[in-house]
N, C-alpha and C positions, 0 to 999 in steps of 0.2 A: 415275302416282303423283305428288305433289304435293313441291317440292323441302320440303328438311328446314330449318327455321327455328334458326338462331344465337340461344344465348340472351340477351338483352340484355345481363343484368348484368353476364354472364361476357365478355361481350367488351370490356366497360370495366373489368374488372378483369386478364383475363389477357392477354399478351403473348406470342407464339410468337420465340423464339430462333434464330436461324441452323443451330446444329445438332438443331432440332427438340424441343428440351424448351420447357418451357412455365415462364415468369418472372412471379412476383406480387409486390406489394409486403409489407410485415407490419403485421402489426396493434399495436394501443395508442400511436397517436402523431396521435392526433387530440384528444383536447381532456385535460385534467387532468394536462398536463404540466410543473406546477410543482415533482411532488414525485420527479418524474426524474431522473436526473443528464444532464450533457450528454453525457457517453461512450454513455449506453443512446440517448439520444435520436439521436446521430449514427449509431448504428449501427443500429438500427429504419429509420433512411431509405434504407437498402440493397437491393436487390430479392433476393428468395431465389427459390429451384426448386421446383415443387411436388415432392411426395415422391412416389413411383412407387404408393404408395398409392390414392392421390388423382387418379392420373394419368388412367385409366379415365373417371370423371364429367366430368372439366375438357375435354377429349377430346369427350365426347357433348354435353359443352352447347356447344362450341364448332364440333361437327359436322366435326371432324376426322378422318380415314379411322383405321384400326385400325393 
């Protein structure tokens, strides 16, 4: 059987953690960010946890064991 392929995007987007959770960045801080404040802006630049929800798909595209 043929090894399992990493999916691309998800591996330039997710990050595996030391204690094995998986870290992404957040969204809306890429462009029209005139009408932001700099508090939302500083704080969008921080990396959050996926939700355990989501955990599962990020996991299979990343071809990480169960």
């Amino acid at each position: 059987m043929p090894k399992m392929k990493t999916n691309s995007s998800a591996k330039k987007r997710f990050t595996l953690t030391g204690t094995g959770k998986i870290a992404r960045k957040n969204a809306y801080k890429s462009h029209i960010l005139t009408k932001m404040s700099t508090k939302r802006k500083r704080n969008l630049g921080h990396t959050s946890m996926v939700h355990d929800a989501d955990m599962g798909n990020v996991k299979r595209m990343l071809c990480i064991g169960k």
